[in-house]
C-alpha positions in Angstrom: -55.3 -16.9 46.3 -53.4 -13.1 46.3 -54.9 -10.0 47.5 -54.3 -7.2 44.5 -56.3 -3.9 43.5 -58.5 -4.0 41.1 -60.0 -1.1 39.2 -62.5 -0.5 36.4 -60.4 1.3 34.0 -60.6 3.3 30.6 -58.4 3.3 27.8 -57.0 7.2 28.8 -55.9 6.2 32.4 -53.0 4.4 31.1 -51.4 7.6 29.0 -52.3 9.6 32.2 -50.6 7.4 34.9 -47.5 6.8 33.2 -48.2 3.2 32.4 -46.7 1.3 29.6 -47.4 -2.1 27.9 -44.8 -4.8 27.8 -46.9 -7.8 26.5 -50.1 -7.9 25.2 -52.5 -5.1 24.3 -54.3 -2.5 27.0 -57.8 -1.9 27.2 -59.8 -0.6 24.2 -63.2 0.9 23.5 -64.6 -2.3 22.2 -63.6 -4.0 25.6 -65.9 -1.0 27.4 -68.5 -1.0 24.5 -69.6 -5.1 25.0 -68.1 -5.4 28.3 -65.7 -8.0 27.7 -63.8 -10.1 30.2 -60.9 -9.1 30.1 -57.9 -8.0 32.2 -54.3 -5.9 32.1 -51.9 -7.2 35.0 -48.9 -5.3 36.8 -45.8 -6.9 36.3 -45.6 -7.7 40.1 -49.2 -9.3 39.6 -47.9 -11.4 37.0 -45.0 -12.6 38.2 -47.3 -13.6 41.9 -50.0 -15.5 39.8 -48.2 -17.0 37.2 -44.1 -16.7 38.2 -42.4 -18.0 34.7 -45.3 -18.5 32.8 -46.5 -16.8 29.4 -50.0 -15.0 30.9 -51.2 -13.8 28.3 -54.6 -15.5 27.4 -54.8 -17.1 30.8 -57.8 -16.5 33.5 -58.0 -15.0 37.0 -60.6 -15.1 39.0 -62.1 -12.0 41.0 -65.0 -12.8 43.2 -65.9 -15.3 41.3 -66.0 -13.9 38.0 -63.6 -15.2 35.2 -61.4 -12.4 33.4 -59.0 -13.3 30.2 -55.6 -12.3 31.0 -55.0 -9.6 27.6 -51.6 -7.6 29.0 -49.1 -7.3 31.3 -47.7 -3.3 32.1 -45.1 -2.0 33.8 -44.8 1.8 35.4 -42.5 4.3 34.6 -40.7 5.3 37.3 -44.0 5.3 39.8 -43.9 3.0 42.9 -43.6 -0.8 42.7 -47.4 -1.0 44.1 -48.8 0.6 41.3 -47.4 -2.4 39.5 -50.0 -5.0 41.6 -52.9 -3.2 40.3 -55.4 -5.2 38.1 -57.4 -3.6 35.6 -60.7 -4.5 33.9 -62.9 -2.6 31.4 -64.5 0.3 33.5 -67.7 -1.3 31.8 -67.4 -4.7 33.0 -66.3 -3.7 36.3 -69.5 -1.8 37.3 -71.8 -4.4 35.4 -69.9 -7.3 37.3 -69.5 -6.1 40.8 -72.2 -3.5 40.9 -70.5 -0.7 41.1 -72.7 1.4 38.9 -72.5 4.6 40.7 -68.7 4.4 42.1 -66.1 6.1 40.8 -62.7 5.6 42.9 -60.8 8.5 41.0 -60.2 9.8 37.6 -57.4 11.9 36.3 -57.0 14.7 33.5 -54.0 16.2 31.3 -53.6 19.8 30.1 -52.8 20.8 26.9 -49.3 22.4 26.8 -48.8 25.6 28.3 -51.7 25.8 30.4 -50.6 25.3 34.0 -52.6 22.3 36.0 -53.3 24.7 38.4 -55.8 26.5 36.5 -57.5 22.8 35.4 -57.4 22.1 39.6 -59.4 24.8 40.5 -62.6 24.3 37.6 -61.9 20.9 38.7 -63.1 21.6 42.2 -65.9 24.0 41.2 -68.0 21.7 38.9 -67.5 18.4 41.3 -68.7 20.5 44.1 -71.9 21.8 42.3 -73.0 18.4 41.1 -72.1 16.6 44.2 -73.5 19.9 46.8 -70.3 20.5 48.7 -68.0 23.3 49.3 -65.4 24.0 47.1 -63.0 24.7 49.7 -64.0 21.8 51.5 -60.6 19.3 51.6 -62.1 17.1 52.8 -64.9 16.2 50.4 -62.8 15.5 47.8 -58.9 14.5 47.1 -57.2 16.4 44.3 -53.8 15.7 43.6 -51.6 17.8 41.3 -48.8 16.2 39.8 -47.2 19.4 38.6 -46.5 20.9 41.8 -44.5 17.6 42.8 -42.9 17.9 39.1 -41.9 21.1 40.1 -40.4 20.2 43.4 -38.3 17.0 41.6 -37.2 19.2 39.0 -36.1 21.6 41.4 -34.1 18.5 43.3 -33.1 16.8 40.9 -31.6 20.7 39.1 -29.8 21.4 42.5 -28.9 17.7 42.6 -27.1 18.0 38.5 -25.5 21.3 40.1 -23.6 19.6 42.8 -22.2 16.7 40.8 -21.2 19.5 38.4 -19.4 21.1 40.8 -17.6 18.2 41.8 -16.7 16.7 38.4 -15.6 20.0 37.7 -13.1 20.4 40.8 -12.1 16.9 40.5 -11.0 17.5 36.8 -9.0 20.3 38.0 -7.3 18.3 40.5 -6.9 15.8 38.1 -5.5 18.3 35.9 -2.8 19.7 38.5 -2.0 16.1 39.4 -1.3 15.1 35.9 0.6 18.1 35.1 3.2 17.5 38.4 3.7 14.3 37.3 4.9 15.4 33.7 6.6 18.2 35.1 8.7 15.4 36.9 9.0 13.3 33.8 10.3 16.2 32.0 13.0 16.6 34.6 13.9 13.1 34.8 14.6 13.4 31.0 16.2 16.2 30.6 19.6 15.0 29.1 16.7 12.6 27.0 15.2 15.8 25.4 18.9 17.4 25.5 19.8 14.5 22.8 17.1 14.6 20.6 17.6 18.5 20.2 21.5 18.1 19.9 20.2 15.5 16.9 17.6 18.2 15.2 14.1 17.6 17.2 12.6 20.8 17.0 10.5 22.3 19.7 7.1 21.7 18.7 7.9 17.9 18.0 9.1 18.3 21.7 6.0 19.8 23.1 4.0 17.3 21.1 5.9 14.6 22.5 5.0 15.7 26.0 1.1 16.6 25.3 0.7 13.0 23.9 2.5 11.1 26.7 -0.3 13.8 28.9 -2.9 13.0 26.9 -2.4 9.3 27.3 -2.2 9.1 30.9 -5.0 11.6 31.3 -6.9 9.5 28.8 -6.6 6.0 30.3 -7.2 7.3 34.0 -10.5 8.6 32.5 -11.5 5.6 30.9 -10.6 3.5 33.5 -13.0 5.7 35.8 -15.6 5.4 33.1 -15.6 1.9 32.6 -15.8 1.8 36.6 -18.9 4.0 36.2 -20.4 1.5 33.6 -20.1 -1.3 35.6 -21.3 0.0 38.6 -24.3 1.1 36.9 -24.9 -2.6 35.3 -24.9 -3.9 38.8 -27.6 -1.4 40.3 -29.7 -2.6 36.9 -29.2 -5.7 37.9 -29.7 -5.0 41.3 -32.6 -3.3 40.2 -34.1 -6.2 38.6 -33.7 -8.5 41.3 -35.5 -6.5 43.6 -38.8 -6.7 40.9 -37.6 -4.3 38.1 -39.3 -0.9 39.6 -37.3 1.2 42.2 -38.9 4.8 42.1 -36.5 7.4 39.9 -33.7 4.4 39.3 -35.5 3.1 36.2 -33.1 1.3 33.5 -29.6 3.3 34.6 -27.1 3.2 31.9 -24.5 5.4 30.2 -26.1 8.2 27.3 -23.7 7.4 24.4 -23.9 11.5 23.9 -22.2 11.7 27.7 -19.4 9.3 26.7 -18.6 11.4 23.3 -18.7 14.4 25.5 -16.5 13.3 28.2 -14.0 11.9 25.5 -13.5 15.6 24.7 -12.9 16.4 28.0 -10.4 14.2 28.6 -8.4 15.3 25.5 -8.4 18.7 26.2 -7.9 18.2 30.3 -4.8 15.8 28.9 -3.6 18.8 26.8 -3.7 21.3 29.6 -2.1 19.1 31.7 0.7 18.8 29.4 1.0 22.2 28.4 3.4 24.0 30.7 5.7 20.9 31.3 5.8 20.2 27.2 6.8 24.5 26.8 9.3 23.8 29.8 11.2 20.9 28.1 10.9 22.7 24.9 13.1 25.8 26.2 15.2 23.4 27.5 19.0 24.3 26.2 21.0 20.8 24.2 24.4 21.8 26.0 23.0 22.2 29.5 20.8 19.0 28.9 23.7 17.4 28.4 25.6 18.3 31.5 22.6 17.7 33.2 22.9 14.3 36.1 
């Protein structure tokens, strides 16, 4: 015996609240047309009732009444409760539990460009006049507008991108100067080094390339080694994730966009090359005698 939600549902509702299938089929219009038996389980729901098993084709049974188990559905991104919600042909559900003139909720889309807000407001006018109440009247009626949160998260979320801009970008530039020390002091350790090779016909620009690759390389690694870190971390919050049911709110399936790891290739090739630059045109001026004299 488990407690879980269960709503009458149409085929619409699952676009609309952001649910997707991952076994089995949703509800159709010939489920609603001969009022079928059927059901869609959250993945939460499933894993309750039936732990390891396939449940697909199975039966539950809700106050009595037998329902065929025809899909399992996870959320994107929503809460995990959403995903211990039952559903049953909006049909079958009023015809098998009386509930012929109950509706719990319903929800609508708008076509693009059109802001929900507009859609809100007609909303309230034409439920108040069939149901005599005042349109201003909260309390008669619950609408909830997704946009306006959308509009908040993207608003967080933008601020959020901003920071973590502004600190990859100062890191880099620490990372940069730190780098560029570091080859300075190379340079000067290998002075009477760079001293022979001009003595023997190295010309400047195969000395400057010879510091900008040794730049690039450690630049290069470090950065990889930091992105590989990244990786991993983010295959053990997956796994984390999945552990703790598979739905954490705004965490869903974290992973590295291949785009991101071409781009911040890039990066580190041209942070590498800046690095190197002044210390590689420093060992380049430097003179062969006074190399050589050099300690």
């Amino acid at each position: 015996f488990s407690a879980y939600q269960v709503f009458g549902s149409v085929p619409e509702f699952f676009t609309i609240n952001g649910e997707k299938m991952q076994k089995g089929r949703m509800i159709n219009e010939l489920d609603l047309a001969e009022r079928r038996k059927v059901a869609v389980l959250g993945e939460r729901a499933r894993l309750v009732l039936f732990k390891d098993e396939d449940a697909i084709g199975k039966y539950i049974k809700i106050r009595g009444v037998h329902f065929k188990v025809i899909g399992i559905f996870t959320t994107t991104g929503g809460e995990g409760r959403e995903e211990e919600r039952v559903y049953t042909p909006f049909t079958t559900f009023q015809n098998s539990f009386n509930q012929y003139n109950m509706v719990q909720m319903f929800g609508m889309t708008t076509k693009s460009g059109i802001p929900a807000k507009v859609i809100e407001e007609k909303a309230k006018v034409i439920l108040a006049k069939r149901h005599h109440y005042d349109p201003n009247d909260e309390e008669a009626a619950f609408l909830n507008n997704n946009e306006e949160d959308h509009q908040r998260f993207v608003g967080l979320f933008g601020g959020i991108r901003m920071f973590i801009w502004i600190v990859g970008i100062g890191t880099l530039i620490a990372g940069i100067v730190g780098v560029s020390n570091i080859m300075l002091i190379i340079v000067k350790e290998r002075t009477r080094e760079i001293g022979v090779r001009k003595a023997l016909g190295a010309t400047p620009w195969s000395i400057v390339s010879l510091i900008l690759q040794e730049s690039v390389v450690i630049t290069g690694l470090s950065g990889y080694l930091g992105l590989l870190a990244g990786v991993g971390l983010l295959d053990a919050m997956r796994s984390g994730i999945e552990k703790a049911g598979g739905n954490v709110p705004f965490f869903s399936n974290p992973g590295v966009d291949f785009s991101i790891a071409i781009a911040a290739t890039i990066i580190l090739v041209l942070a590498g090359a800046a690095a190197g630059l002044m210390p590689a045109i420093r060992a380049a001026q430097i003179k062969p005698i006074e190399a050589l004299r050099a300690d």
